[in-house]
Backbone bond lengths (Angstrom), bond angles and torsions (degrees), N, CA, C in turn:
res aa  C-N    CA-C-N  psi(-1)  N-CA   C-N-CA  omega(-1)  CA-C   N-CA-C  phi
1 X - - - 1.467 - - 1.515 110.27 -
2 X 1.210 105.52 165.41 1.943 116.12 -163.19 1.438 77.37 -73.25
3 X 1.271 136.04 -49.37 1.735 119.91 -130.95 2.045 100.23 -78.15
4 X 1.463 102.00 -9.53 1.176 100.07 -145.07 1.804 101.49 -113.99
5 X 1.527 85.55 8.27 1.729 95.10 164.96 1.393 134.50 -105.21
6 X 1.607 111.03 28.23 0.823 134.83 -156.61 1.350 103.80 -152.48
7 X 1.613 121.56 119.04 1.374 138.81 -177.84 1.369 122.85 -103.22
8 X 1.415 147.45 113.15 1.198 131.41 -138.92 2.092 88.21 -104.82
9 X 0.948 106.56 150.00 1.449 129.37 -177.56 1.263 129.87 -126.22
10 X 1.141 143.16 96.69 1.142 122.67 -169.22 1.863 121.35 -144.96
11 X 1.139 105.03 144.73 1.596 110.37 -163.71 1.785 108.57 -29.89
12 X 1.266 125.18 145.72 1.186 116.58 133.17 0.987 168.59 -36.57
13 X 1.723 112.82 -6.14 1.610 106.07 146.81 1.616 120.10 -83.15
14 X 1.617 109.47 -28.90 1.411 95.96 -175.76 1.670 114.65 -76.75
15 X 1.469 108.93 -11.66 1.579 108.97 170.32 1.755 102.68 -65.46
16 X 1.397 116.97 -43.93 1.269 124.42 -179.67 1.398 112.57 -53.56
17 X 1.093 124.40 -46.17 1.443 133.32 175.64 1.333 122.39 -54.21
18 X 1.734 108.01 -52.05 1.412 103.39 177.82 1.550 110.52 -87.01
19 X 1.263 127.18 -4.68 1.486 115.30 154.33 1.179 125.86 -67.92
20 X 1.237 129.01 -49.73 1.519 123.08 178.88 1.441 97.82 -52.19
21 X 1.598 131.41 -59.73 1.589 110.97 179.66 1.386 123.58 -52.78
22 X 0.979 115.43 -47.99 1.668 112.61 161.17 1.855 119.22 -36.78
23 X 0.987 100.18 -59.95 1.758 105.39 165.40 1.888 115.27 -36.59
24 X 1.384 94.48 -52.89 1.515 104.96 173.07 1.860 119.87 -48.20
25 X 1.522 98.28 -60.99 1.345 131.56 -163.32 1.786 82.71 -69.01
26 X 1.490 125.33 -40.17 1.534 103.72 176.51 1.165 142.11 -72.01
27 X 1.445 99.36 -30.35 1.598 117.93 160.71 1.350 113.26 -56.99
28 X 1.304 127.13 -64.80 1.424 134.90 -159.10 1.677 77.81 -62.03
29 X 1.283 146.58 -92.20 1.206 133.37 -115.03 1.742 97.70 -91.12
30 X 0.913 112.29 -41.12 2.142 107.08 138.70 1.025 109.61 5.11
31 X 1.080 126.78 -77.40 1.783 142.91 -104.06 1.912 90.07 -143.46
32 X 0.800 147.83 15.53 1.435 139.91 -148.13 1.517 112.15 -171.10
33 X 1.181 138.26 101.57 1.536 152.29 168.86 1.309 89.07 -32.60
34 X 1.622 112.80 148.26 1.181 114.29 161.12 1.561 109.80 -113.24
35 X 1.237 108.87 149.51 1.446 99.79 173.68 2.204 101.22 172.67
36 X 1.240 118.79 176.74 1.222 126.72 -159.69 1.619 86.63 -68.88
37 X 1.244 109.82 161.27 1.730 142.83 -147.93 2.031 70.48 -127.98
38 X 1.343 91.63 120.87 1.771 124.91 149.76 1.511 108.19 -57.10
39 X 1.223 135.96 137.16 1.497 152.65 -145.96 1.473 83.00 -86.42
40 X 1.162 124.61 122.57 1.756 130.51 151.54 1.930 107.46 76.24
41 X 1.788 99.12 39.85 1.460 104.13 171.86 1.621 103.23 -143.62
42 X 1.205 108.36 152.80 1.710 130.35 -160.43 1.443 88.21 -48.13
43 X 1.431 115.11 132.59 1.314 137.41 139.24 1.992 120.24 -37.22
44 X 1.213 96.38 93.99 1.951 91.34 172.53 1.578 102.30 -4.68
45 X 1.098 130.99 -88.92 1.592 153.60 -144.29 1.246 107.34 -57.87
46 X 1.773 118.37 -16.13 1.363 123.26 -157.94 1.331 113.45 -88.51
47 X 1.681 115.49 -21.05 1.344 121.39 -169.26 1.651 111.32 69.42
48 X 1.448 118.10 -129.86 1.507 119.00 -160.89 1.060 91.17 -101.07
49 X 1.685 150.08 19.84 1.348 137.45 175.70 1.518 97.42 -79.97
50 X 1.498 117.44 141.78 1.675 135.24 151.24 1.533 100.15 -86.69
51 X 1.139 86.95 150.75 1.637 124.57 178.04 1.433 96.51 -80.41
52 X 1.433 108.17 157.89 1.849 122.73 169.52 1.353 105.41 -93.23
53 X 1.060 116.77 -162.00 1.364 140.36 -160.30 2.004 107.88 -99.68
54 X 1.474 105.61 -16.06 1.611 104.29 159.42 1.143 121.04 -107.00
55 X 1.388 122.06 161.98 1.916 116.02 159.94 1.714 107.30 -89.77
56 X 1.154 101.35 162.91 1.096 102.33 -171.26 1.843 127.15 -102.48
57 X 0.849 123.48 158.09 1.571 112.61 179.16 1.963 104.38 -143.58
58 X 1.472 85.42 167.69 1.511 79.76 -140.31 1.954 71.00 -125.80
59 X 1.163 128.54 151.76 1.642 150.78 145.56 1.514 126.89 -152.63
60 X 1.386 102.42 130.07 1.704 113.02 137.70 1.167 162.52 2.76
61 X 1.034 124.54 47.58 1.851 111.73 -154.60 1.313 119.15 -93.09
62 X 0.737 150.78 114.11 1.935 150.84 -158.86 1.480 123.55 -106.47
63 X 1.427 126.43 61.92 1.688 103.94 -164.79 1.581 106.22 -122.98
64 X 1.321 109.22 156.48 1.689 109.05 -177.03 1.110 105.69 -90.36
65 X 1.400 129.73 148.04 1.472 134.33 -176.08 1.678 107.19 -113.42
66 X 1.482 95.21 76.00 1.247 125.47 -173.32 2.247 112.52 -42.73
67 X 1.424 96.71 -12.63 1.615 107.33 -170.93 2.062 93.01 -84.73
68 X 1.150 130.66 -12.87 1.252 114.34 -141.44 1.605 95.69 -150.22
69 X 1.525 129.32 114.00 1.349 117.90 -175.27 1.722 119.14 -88.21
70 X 1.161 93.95 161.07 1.681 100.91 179.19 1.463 121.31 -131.69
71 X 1.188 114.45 -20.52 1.249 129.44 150.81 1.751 132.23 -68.38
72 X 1.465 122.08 123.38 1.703 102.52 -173.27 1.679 107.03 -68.36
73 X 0.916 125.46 -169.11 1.451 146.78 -160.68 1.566 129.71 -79.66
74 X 1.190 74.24 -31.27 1.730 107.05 -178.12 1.682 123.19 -165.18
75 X 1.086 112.81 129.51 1.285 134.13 -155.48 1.603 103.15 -74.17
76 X 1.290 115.59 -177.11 1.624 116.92 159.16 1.250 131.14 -40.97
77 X 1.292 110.84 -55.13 2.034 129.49 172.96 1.062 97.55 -76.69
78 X 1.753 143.99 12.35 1.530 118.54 170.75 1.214 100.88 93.25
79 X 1.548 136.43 -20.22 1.431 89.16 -164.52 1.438 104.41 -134.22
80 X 1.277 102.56 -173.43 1.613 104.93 -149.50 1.766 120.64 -71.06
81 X 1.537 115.99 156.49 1.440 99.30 -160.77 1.244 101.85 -120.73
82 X 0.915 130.43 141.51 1.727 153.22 174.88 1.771 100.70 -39.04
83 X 0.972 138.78 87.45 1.663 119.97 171.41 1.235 102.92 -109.43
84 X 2.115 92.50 137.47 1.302 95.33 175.91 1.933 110.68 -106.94
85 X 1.112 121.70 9.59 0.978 140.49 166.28 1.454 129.25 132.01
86 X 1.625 136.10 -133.55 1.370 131.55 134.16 0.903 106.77 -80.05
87 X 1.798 103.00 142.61 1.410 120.85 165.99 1.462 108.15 -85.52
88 X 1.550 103.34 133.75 1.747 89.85 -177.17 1.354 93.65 -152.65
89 X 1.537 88.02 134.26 1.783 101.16 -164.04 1.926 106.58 -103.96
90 X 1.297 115.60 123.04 1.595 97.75 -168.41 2.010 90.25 -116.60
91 X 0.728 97.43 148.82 1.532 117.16 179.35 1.552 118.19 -110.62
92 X 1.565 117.25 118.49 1.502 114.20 -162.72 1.663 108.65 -144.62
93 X 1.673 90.63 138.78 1.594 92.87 -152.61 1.665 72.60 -125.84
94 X 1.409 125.83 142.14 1.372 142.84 -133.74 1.669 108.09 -165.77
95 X 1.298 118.35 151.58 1.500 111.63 174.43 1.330 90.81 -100.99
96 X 1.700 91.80 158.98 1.638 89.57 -157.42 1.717 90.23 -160.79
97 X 1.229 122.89 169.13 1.779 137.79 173.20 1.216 83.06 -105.49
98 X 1.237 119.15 143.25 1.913 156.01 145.41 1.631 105.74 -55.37
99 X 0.721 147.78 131.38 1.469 149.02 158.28 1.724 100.35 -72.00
100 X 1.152 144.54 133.90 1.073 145.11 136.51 1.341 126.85 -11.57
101 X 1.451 128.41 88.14 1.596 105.53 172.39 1.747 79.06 120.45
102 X 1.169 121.50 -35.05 1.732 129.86 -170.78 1.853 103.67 -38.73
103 X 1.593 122.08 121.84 1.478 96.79 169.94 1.943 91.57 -93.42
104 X 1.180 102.50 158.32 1.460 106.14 158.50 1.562 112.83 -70.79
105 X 1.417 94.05 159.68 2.018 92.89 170.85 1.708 115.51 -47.97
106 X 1.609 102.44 -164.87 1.744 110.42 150.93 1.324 81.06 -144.14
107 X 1.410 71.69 171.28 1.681 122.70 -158.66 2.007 94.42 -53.72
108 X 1.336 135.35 -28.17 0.899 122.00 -128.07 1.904 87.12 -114.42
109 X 1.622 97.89 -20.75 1.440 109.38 -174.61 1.818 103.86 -63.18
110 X 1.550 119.91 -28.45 1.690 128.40 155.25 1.919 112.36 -35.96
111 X 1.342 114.43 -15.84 1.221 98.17 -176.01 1.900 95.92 -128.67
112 X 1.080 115.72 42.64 1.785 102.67 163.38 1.401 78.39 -171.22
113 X 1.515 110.24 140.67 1.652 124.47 140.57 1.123 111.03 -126.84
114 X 1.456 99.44 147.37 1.355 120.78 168.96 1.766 123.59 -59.82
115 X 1.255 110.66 66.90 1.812 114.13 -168.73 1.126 108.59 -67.75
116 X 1.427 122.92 170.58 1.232 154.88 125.26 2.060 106.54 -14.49
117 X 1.509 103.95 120.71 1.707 98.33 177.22 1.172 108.42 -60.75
118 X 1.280 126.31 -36.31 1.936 114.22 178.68 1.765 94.57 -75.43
119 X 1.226 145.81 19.15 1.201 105.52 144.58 1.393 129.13 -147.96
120 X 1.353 88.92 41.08 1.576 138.62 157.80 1.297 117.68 -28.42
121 X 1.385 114.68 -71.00 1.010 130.30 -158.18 1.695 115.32 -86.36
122 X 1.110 114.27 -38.76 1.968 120.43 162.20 1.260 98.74 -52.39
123 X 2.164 118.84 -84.97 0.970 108.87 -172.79 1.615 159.12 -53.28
124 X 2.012 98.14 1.15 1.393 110.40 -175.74 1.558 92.93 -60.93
125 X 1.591 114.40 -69.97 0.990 126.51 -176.11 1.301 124.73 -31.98
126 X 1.350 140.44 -44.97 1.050 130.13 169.68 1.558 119.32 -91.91
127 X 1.091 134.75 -9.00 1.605 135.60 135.65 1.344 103.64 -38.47
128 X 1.382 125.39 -81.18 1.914 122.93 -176.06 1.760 97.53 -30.29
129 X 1.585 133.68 -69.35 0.786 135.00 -168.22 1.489 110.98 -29.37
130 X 1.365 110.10 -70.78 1.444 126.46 -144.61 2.301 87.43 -79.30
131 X 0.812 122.86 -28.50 0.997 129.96 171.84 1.887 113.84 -65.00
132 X 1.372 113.59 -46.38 1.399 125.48 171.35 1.452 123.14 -64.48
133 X 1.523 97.90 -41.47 1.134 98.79 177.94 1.689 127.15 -100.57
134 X 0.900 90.82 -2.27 2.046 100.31 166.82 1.580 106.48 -76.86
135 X 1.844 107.06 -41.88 1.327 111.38 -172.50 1.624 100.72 -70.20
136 X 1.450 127.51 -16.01 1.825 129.29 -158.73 2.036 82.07 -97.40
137 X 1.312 126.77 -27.82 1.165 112.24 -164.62 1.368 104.89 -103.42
138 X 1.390 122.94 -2.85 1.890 115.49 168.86 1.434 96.23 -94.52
139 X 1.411 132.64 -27.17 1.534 108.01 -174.74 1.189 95.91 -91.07
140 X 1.373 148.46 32.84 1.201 152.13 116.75 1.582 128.37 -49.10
141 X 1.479 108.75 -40.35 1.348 93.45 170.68 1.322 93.37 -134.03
142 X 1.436 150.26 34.27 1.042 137.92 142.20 1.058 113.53 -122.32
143 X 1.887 114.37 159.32 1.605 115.30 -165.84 1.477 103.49 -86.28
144 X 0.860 135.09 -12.31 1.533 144.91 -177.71 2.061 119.95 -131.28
145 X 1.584 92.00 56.51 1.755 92.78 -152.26 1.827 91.56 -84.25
146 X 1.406 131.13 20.53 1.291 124.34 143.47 1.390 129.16 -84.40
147 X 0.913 105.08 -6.31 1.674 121.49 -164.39 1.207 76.74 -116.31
148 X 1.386 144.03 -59.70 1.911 116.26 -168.90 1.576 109.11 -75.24
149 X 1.637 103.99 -21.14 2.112 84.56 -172.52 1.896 96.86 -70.28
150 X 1.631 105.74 -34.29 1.675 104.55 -162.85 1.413 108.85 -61.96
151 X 1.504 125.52 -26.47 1.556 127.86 169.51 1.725 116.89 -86.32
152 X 1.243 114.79 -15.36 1.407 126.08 170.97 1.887 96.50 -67.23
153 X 1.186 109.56 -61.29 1.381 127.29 -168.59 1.713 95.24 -52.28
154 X 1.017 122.08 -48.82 1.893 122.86 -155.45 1.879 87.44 -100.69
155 X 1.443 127.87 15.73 1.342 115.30 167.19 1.448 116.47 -72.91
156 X 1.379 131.19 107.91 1.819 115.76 167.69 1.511 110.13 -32.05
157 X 1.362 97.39 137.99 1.961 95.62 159.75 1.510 87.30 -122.63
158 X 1.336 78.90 -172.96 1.861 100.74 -168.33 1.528 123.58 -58.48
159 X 1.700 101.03 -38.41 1.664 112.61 -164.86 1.304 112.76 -80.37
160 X 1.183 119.28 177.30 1.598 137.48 -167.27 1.492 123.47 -142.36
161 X 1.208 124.57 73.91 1.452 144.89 -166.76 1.387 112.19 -10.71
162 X 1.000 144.34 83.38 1.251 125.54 -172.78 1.410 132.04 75.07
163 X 1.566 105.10 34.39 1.424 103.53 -168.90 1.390 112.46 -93.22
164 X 1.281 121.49 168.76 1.654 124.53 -170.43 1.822 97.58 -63.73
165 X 1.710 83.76 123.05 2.151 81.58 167.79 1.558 111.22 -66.61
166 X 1.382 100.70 156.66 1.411 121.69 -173.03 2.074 94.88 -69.52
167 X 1.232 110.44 131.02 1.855 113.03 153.42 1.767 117.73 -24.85
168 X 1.312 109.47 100.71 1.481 99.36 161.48 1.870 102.57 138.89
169 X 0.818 113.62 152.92 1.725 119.99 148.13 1.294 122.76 -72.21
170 X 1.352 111.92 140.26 1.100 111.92 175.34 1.782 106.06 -148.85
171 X 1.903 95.46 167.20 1.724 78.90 -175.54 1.351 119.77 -96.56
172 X 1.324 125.37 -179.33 1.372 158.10 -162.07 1.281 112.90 -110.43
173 X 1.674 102.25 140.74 1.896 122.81 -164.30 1.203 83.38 -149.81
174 X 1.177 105.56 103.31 1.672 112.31 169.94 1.700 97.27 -94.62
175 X 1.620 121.72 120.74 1.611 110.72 -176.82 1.593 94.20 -135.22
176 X 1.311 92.09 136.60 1.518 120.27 -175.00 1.612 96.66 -114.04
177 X 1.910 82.81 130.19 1.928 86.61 -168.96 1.713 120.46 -90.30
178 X 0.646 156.11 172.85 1.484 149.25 139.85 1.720 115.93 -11.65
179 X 1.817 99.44 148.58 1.361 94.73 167.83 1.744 122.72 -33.76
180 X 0.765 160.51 162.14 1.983 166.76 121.22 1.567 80.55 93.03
181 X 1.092 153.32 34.40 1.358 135.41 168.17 1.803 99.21 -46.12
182 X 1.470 107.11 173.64 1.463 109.12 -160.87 1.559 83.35 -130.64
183 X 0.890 94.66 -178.33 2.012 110.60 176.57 1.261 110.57 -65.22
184 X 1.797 127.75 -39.97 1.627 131.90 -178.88 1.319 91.53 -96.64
185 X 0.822 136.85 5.21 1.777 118.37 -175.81 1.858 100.08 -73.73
186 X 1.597 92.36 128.59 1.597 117.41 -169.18 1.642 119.60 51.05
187 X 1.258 102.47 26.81 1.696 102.42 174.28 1.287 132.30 -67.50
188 X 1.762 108.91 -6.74 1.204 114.69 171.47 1.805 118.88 -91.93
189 X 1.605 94.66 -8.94 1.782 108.57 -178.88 1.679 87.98 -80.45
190 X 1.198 132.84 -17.43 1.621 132.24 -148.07 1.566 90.70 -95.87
191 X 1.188 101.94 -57.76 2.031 116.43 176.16 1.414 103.79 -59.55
192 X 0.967 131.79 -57.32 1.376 128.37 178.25 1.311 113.32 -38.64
193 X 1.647 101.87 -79.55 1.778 102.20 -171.31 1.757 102.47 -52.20
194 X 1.058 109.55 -24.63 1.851 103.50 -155.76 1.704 97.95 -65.57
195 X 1.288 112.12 -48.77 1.879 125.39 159.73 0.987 117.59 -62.38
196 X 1.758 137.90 17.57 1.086 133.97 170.18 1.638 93.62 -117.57
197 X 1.214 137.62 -25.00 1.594 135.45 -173.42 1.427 92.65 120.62
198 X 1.306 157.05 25.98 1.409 150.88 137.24 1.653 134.04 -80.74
199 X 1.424 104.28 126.63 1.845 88.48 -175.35 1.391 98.50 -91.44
200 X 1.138 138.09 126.48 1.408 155.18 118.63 1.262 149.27 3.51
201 X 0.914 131.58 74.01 1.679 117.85 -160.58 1.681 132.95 -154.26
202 X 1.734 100.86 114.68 1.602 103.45 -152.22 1.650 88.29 -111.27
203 X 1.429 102.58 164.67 2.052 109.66 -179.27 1.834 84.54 -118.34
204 X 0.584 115.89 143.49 1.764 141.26 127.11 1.697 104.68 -45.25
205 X 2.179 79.12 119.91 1.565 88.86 177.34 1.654 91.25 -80.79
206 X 1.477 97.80 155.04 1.456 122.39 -177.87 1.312 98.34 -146.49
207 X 1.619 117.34 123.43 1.426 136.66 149.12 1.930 111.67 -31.45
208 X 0.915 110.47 169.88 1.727 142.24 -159.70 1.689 92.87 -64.59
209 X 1.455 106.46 -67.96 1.558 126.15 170.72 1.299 111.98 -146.92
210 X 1.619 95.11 -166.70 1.364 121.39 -157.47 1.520 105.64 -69.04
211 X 1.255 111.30 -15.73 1.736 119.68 -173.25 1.245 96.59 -104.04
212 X 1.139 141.69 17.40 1.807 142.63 -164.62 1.164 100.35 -172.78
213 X 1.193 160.72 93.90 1.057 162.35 165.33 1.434 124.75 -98.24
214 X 1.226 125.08 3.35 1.367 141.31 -157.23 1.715 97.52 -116.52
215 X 1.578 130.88 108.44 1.466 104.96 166.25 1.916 101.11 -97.91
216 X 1.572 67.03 144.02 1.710 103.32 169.24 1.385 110.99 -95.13
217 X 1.414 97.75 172.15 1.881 115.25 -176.37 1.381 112.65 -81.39
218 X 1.237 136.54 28.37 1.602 145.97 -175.04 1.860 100.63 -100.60
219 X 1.510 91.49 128.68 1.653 95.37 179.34 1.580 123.90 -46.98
220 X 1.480 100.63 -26.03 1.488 110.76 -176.30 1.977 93.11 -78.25
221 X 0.569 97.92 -105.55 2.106 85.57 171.55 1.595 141.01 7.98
222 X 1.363 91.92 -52.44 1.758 92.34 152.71 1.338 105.76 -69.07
223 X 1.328 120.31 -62.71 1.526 106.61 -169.37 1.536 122.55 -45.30
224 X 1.308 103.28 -7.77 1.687 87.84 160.59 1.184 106.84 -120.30
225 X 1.265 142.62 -4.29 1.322 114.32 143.51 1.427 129.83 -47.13
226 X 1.570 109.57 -37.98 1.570 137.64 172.15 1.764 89.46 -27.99
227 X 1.696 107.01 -60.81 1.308 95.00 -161.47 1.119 121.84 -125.85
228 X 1.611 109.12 36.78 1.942 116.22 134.07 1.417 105.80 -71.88
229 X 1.062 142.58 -35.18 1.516 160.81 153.10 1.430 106.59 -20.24
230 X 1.870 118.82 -71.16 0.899 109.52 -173.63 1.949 117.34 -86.25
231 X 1.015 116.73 -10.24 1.472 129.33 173.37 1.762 106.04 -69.33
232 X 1.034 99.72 -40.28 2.001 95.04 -178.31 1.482 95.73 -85.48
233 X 1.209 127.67 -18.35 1.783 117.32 168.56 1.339 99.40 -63.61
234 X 1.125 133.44 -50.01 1.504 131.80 178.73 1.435 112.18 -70.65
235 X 0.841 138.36 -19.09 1.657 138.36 135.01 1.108 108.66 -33.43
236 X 1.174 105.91 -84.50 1.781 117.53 -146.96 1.278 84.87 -83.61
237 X 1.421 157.84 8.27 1.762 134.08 136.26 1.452 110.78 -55.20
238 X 1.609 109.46 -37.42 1.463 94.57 -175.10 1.731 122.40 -100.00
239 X 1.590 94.53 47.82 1.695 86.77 165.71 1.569 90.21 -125.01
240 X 1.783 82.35 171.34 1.643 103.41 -171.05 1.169 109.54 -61.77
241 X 1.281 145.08 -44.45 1.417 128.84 -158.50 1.535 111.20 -116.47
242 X 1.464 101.79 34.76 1.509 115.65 156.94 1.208 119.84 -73.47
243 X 1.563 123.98 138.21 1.419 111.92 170.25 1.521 101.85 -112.36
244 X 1.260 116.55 103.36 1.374 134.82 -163.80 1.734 106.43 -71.12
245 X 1.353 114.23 -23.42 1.536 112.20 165.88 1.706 126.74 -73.29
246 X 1.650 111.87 -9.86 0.679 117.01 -165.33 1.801 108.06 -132.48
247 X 1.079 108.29 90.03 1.868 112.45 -179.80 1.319 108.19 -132.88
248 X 1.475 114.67 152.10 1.605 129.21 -145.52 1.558 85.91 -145.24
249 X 1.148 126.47 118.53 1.784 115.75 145.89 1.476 110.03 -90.12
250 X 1.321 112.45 167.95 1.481 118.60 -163.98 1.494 101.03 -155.81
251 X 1.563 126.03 151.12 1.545 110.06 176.25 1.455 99.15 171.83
252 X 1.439 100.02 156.02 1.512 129.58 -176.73 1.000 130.17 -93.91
253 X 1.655 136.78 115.29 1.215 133.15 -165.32 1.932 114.94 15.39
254 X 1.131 114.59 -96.34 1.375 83.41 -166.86 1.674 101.39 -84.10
255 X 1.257 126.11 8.72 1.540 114.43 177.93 1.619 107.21 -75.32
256 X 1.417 102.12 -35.52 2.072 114.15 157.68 1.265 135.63 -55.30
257 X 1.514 104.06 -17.10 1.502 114.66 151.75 1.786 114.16 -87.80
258 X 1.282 123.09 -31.04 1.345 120.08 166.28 1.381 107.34 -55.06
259 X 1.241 103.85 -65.34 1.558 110.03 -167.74 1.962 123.11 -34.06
260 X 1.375 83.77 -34.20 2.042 97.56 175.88 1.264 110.97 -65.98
261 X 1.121 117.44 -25.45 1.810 130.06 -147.32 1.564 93.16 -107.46
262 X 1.728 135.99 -7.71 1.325 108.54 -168.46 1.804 88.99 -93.19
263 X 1.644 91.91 170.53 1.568 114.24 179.87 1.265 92.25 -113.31
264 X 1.413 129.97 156.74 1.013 161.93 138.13 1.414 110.34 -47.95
265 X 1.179 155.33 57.26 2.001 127.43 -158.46 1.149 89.64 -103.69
266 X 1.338 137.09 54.63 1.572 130.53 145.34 1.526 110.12 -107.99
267 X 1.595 119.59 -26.72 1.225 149.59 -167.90 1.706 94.15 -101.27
268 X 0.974 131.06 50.78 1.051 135.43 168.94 2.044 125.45 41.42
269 X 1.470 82.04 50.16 2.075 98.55 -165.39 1.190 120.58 57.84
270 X 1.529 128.99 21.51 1.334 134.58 -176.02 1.201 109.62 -73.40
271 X 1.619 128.36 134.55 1.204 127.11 169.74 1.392 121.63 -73.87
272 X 1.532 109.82 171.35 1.509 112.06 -144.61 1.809 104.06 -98.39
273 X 1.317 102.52 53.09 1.280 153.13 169.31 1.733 105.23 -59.15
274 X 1.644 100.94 -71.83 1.605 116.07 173.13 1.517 105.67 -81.20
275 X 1.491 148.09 28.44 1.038 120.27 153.94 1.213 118.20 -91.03
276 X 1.392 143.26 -175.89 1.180 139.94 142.31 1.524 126.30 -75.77
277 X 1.290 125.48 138.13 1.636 126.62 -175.54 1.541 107.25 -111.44
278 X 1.439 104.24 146.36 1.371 123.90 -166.22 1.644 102.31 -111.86
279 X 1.278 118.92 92.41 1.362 115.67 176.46 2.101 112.91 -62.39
280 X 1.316 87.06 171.66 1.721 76.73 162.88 1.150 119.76 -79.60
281 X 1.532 142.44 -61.60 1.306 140.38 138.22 1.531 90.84 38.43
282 X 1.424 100.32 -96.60 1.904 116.03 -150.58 1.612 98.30 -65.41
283 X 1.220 123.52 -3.56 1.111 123.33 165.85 1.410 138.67 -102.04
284 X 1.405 96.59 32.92 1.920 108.82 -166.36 1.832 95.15 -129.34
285 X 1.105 109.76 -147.38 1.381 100.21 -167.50 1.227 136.03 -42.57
286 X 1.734 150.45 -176.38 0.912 146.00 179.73 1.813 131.12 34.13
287 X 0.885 132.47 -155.70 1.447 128.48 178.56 1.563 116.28 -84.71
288 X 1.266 127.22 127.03 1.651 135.58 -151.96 1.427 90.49 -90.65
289 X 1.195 130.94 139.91 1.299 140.29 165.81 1.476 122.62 -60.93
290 X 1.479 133.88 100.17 1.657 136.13 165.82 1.158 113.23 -16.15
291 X 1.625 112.32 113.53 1.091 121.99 154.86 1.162 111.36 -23.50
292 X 2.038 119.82 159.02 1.179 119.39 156.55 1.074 89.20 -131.51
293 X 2.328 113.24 -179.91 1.121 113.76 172.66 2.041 117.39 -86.41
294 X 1.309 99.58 2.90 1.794 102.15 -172.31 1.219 96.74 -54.85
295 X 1.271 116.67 164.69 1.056 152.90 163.91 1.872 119.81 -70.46
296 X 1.855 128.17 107.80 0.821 113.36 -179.47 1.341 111.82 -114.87
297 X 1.877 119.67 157.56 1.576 125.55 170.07 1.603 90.62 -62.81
298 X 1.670 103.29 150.19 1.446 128.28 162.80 1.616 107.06 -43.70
């Protein structure tokens, strides 16, 4: 498969980065029974953060970005290939009601979804990845790092697969992760805000095309991440319990350089000038302050 010819690489501080959290994530789940999370109490993974006043639910979104190809031109035999666009997978963590009896996910359900067959075939490949390589970076610093990813994996988190959204609109944190971000990277910032009254919502980095699937650190590369970024904003305007007056981008070392670079093109191509920005600050203890639409300095 295309997705799986392609090895993701990436500098040494962000390998550095997600090891020390891994170090964290081994201790805590070490040291800590696993078992189902009590209705409206901190997620293991969360540390000293409280929960809000919703539970949270967590979905999928799958759409091709029919403006922009990903497929080459012509196939093996020459001839021409059907494209249905980029596949671009957005992930959305939502306030939401618990069903009674509801278990939340685990921790481990962050690294496989159940997709769409057309987009099957990219995302196996980089699921195996992000799965290989979390497991290559705990037996790095732990002596038994199969035995910590397999209890990391069976930890409850907070969300609830598809659970009924909570009554109401609410606003939007579009957060773009770091270079090689993984499928769980910041999923507990995603559960958090989503139980505080925020909807949530990260894309999967995806390579150029179907023959490259891997993005790299080249200016031309973000810019299309730039705009899986701005294509799932046009998504997520058109669901119901968006509050479309109210959107926040958010982002990680280089996802904070994406984050400057998206346009608005519903707002007439305006740069993201009029959104509101979510520092880290407002994102550490207690309840994070609502986006606004003003305008903030870098």
């Amino acid at each position: 498969m295309a997705a799986e010819k392609s090895c993701r690489k990436w500098p040494p501080s962000y390998q550095l980065y997600g090891v020390g959290t891994l170090i964290a994530l081994a201790v805590l789940v070490c040291h800590k029974a696993v078992g189902e999370i009590p209705r409206r109490s901190p997620a293991l993974l969360w540390g000293d953060l409280q929960p809000g006043q919703y539970d949270v639910g967590f979905r999928v979104i799958y759409k091709h970005d029919r403006t922009r190809k990903w497929l080459p031109s012509k196939g093996h035999s020459n001839q021409a290939i059907p494209d249905k666009g980029r596949p671009i997978r957005i992930s959305v963590w939502y306030p939401a009601v618990r069903a009674n009896g509801t278990e939340t996910m685990r921790y481990g359900d962050y690294f496989h979804y159940d997709s769409r067959s057309d987009f099957r075939e990219v995302y196996d490949g980089m699921e195996k990845y992000d799965r290989d390589a979390t497991l290559a970076d705990l037996n790095e610093v732990a002596p038994h790092g199969s035995d910590v990813f397999a209890k990391l994996c069976a930890t409850p988190v907070a969300a609830v697969r598809n659970a009924r959204p909570a009554s109401g609109r609410f606003p939007v944190v579009l957060y773009a992760g770091g270079l090689g971000s993984r499928a769980d990277a910041n999923v507990e910032l995603g559960e958090y805000l989503a139980s505080h009254g925020y909807i949530i919502a990260t894309v999967a980095q995806l390579g150029p095309s179907s023959e490259e699937t891997s993005l790299e650190t080249t200016a031309g590369e973000a810019g299309v991440h730039v705009g899986d970024l701005e294509f799932a904003l046009r998504v997520l305007r058109d669901l119901p319990d968006v509050d479309v007056k109210h959107l926040a981008i958010a982002g990680h070392s280089a996802g904070g350089c994406c984050s400057y670079s998206i346009r608005d093109t519903q707002s007439g191509g305006k740069s993201n000038s009029g959104f509101g920005r979510v520092s880290a600050a407002q994102s550490r203890m207690g309840l994070p302050r609502r986006p606004t639409t003003k305008s903030a300095s870098p």
